[in-house]
N, C-alpha and C positions, 0 to 999 in steps of 0.2 A: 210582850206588851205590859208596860205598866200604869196604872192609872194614877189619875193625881187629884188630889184630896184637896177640893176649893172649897171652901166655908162650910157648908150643909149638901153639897153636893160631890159625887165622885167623876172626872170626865174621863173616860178611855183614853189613853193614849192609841189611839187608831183612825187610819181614814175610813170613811165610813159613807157611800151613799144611799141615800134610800129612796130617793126623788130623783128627776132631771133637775136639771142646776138650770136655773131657781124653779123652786119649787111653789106648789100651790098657794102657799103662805105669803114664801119671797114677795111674788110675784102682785098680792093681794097688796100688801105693803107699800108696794112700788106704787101703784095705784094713788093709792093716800100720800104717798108723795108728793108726787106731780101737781098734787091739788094744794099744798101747804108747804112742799118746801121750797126754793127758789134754784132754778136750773143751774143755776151761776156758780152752785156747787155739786164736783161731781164725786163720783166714789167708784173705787177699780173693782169692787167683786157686785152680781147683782143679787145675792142672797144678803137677806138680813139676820145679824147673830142674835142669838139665844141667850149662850152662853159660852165659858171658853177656861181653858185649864191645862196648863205647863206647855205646849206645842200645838194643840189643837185648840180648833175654833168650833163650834158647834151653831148650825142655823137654827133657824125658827120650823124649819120641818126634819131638822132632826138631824141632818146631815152633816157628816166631820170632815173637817179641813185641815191636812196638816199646815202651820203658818211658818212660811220662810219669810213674814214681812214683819213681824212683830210692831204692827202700827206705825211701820217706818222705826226702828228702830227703838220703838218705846218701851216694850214689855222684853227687855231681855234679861228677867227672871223670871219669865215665863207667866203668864196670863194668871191672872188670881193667885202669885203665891203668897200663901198661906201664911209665912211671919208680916208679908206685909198688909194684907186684909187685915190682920188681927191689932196690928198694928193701928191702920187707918182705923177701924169699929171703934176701938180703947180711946181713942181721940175725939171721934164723933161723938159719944158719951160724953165726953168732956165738954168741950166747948169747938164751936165751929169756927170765930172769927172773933177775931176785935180788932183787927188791923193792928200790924207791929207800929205801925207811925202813931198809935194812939193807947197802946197797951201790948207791950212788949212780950216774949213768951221764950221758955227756955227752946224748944223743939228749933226757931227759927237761929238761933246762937248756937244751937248743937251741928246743924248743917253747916253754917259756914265755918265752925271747926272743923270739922271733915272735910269742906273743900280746902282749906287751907291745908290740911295734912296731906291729901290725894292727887292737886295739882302739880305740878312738873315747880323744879326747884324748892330751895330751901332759904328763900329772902322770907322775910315778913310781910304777911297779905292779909288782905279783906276781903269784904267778899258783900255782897248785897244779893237778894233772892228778887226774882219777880214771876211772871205767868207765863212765856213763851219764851222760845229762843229768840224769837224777832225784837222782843223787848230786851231781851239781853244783850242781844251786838249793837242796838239802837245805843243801850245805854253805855256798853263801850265806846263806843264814837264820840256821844256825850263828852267822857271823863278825858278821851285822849285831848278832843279839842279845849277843855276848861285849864287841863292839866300843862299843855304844850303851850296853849296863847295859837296855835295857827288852824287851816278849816281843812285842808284836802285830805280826801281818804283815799287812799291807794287800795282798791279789789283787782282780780282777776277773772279773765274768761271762763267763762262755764261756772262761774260761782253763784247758789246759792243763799241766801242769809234770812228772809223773810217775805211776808205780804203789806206791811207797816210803809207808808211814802217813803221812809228813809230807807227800809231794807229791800224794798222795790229796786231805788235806785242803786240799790249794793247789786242787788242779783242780775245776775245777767241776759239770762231767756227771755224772751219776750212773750211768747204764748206756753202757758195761759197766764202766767204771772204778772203782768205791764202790760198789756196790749189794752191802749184808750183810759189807761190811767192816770196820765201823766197830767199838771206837770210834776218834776217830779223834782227830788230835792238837790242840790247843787255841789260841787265844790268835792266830786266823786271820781275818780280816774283809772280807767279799767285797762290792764296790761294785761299781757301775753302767760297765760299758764303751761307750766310744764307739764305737757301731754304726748308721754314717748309713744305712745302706737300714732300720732297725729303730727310729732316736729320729726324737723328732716333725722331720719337716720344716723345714729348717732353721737345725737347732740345729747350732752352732759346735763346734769342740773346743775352745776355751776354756768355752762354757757348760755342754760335757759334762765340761770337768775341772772349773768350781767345783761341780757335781751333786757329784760326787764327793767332792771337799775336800770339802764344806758336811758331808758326813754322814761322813765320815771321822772333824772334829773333832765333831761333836756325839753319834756314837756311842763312837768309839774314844777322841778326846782325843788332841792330835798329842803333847803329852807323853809317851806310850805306845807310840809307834811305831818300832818297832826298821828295819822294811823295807817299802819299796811296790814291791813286785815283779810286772812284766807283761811281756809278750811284743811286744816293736814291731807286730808284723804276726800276732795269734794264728795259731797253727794248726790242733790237732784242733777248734779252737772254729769255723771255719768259714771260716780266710782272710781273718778282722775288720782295712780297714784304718780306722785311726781317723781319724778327720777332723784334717786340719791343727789344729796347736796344743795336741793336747790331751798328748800326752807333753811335751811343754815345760812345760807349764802345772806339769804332774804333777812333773816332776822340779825346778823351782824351788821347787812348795812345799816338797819332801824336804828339801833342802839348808836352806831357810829356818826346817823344823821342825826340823834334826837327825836325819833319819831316811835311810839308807842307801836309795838309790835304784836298784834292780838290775833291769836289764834282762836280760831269757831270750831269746838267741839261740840258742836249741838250735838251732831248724828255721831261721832267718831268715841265720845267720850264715853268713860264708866262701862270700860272692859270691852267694847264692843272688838277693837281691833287685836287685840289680843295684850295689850297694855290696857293701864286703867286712862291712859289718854293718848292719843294717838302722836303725840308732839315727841313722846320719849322714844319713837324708834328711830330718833336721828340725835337721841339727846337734846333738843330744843327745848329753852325754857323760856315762854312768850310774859310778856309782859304784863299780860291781860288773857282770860282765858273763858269763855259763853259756853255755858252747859246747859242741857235743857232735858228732853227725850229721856234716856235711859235712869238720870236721876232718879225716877220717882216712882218706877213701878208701875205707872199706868194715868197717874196723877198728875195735874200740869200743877209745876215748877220750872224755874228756870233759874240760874246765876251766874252772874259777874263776880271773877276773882283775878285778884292780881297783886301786881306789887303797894304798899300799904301807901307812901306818899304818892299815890297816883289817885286812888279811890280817897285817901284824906284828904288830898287837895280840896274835893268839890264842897262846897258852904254846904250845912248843915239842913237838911230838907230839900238839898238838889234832889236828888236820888229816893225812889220809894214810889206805891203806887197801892191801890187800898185792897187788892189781893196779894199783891207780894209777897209769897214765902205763906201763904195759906197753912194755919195749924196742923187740920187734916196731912193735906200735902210734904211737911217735913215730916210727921212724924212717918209716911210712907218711905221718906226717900233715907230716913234713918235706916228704918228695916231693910230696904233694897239695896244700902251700901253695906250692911253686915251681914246679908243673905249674898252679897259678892265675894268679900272678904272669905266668910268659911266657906263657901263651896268653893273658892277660885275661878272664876267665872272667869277670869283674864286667860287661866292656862285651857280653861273650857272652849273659852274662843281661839286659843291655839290648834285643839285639838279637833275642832268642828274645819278650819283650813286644812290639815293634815287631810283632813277626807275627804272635803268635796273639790278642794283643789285639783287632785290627778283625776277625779272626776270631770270636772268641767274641761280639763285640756286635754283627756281622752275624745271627750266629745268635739273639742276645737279639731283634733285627727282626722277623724269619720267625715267633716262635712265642712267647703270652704267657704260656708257663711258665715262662721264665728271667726272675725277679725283679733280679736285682744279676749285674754282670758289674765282677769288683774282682780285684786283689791287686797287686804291681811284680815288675819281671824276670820269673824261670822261677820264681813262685810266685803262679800265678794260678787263681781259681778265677768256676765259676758258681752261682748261689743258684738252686734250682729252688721253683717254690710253683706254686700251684694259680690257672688265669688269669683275672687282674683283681684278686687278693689280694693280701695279704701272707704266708698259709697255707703253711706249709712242705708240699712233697711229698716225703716221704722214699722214700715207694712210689717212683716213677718216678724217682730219683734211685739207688735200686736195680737196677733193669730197665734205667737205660741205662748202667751202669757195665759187668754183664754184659753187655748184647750190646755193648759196645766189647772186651772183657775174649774173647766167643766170637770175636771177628773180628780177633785177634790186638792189640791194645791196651792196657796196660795202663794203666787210669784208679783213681785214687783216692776216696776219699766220705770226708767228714769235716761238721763242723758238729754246734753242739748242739742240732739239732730231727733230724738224719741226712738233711741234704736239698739238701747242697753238694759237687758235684765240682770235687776240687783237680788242677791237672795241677803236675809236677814234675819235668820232664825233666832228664835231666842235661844239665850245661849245653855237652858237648860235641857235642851230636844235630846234626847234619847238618840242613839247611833241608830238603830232599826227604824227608827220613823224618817230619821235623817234620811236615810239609804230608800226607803220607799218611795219619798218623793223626788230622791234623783232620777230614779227610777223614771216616774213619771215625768218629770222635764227630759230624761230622755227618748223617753216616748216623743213627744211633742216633738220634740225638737227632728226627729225622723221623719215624723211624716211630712212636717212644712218646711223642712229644708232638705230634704232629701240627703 
């Protein structure tokens, strides 16, 4: 076991319970909830944290969680690491804000060098900062349509991109994300994703991108097409990777039709897949590129980067917004791009798939409700269905999230049937703590599916 050294505090690298989950505390908390915060937002674990440090999560009664979720993908330098705390503190001392559109600051100019050195190709790019991923593919859309002169955006099934009217209308799912939202915003056109455990047998990524093209041009008209915006590797969509070829396929027709080709690395970006972006393990270089999540070590950031006369197109005060690129916030995501660089975080998440992958497909073995066992790096998930189908089981994909979730684990659920656990460790988790809480999912995973 080793422990990790958060500010003034040390947290065990260890699961640890001491209470029934949730605890006295939790439990009082929830309370105070119900009475102040609004139901309309939910949360997957019912313990409230404490504190938290490199792999584990620590609650309010004491109790340790190893996190295979890293806040969706947030903390994967590991919860409070310490050059980036120290980092953020040395800034907070300084100054908190003055809005870059009103007083400029080196830290926000330092990040978008790095994004320009970190994104996939070597054209000339820009790069603008904001608060969310959802305002980062919003504002991609923006630049493709100002840049192109035309309005349609081209998504795919089971995609993801935000909560924002315009990124409602990107994302696919309806519940809980669009259900009685609408209306919603226009001139949006959602095609066929390459989903090999779900298209027929077989079928290539190249014949799932002409599916795609064929009805792109015969519905949309590639004249029309301002942007084809997808996620390399979806995520709330269920960990969809696509069959070799077919983002190639996709982004050569862009470029052949004139159409801004933008890849959403909110969740995939900054080492998670085992590159520093997930676009490079087909060699794709998109035109436009949304980072958000693992930027910043824990801090919301978000940015647009891409090719330079696309982002200089737009007039002078298009683009900006009066937290964008938050002082605090860069000088974090400085520290959590050079705490990636010297530890290798990218070959880290190499090395975390090395392990839990013949783990997870040992377990696909054992029992025929694990349908698909897919994702790259520390971005891998299982597809649960009902055995000898293809039937999503969202039910038991429920019941084993909590009982990993009661036994100190923290697991995620994603997918658009609700029937895929995603694991998302941060990518500095120790191999023994790794290995314990597989352990634990494969407990769970015995009892409720036999």
């Amino acid at each position: 076991m080793t422990d990790v050294l958060t500010g003034p505090e040390t947290v065990p690298q260890q699961r640890r319970l001491v209470t029934e989950v949730p605890g006295p505390r939790s439990r009082e908390l929830a309370a105070r909830r119900a009475a102040a915060v609004t139901s309309a937002v939910g949360s997957v674990l019912p313990v409230y944290v404490q504190r938290a440090g490199g792999g584990v999560v620590v609650d309010v009664d004491g109790n340790s969680f190893i996190d295979l979720g890293s806040g969706i993908a947030v903390t994967s330098v590991g919860h409070a690491a310490p050059e980036v705390v120290a980092a953020a503190q040395a800034q907070v001392a300084a100054f908190t804000h003055t809005c870059f559109m009103v007083g400029p600051y080196e830290g926000y100019v330092a990040v978008c060098e790095e994004l320009a050195r970190l994104t996939p190709g070597d054209h000339e790019k820009r790069s603008a900062l904001f608060n969310s991923g959802a305002e980062a593919v919003e504002n991609a859309v923006k630049v493709a349509r100002h840049a192109t002169g035309r309005q349609a955006v081209v998504v795919f099934d089971h995609a993801y991109h935000g909560r924002t009217n315009l990124t409602m209308a990107l994302t696919a799912k309806n519940m809980p994300y669009k259900h009685r939202f609408g209306p919603f915003a226009g001139e949006v056109f959602r095609m066929p994703m390459s989903y090999p455990f779900r298209d027929a047998p077989g079928m290539t990524g190249e014949q799932a991108a002409a599916r795609a093209i064929g009805l792109i041009e015969s519905q949309v008209g590639a004249d029309n097409v301002a942007a084809v915006l997808i996620e390399p590797i979806q995520g709330e969509g269920g960990f969809v990777v696509p069959a070799p070829g077919f983002l190639p396929a996709l982004a050569d027709w862009s470029r052949r039709s004139g159409a801004v080709f933008v890849a959403d690395e909110v969740q995939t970006g900054f080492c998670r897949t085992g590159s520093w972006f997930a676009s490079e393990h087909e060699q794709v270089v998109p035109d436009l590129v949304t980072t958000a999540k693992g930027i910043a070590g824990g801090l919301p950031l978000a940015g647009l980067t891409g090719r330079a006369e696309l982002l200089d197109a737009c007039h002078t005060g298009g683009l900006g917004g009066t937290y964008g690129g938050n002082p605090v916030a860069c000088a974090a995501a400085l520290a959590t791009i050079r705490t990636m660089r010297e530890q290798d975080l990218a070959g880290a998440a190499r090395a975390i798939e090395a392990a839990v992958l013949p783990r997870l497909q040992a377990l696909q073995e054992r029992t025929g409700a694990i349908g698909d066992v897919r994702g790259r790096g520390a971005m891998l998930a299982v597809e649960l269905v009902r055995p000898g189908t293809t039937e999503p089981d969202a039910g038991l994909t429920t019941r084993i999230a909590k009982a990993c979730h009661a036994e100190g684990v923290i697991v995620l659920t994603a997918g658009t049937f609700g029937n895929v656990l995603r694991l998302l460790p941060p990518l500095v988790i120790g191999p023994e703590l790794l290995g314990e809480a597989l352990d634990v999912l494969d407990a769970a995973v015995a009892e409720h599916a036999g």
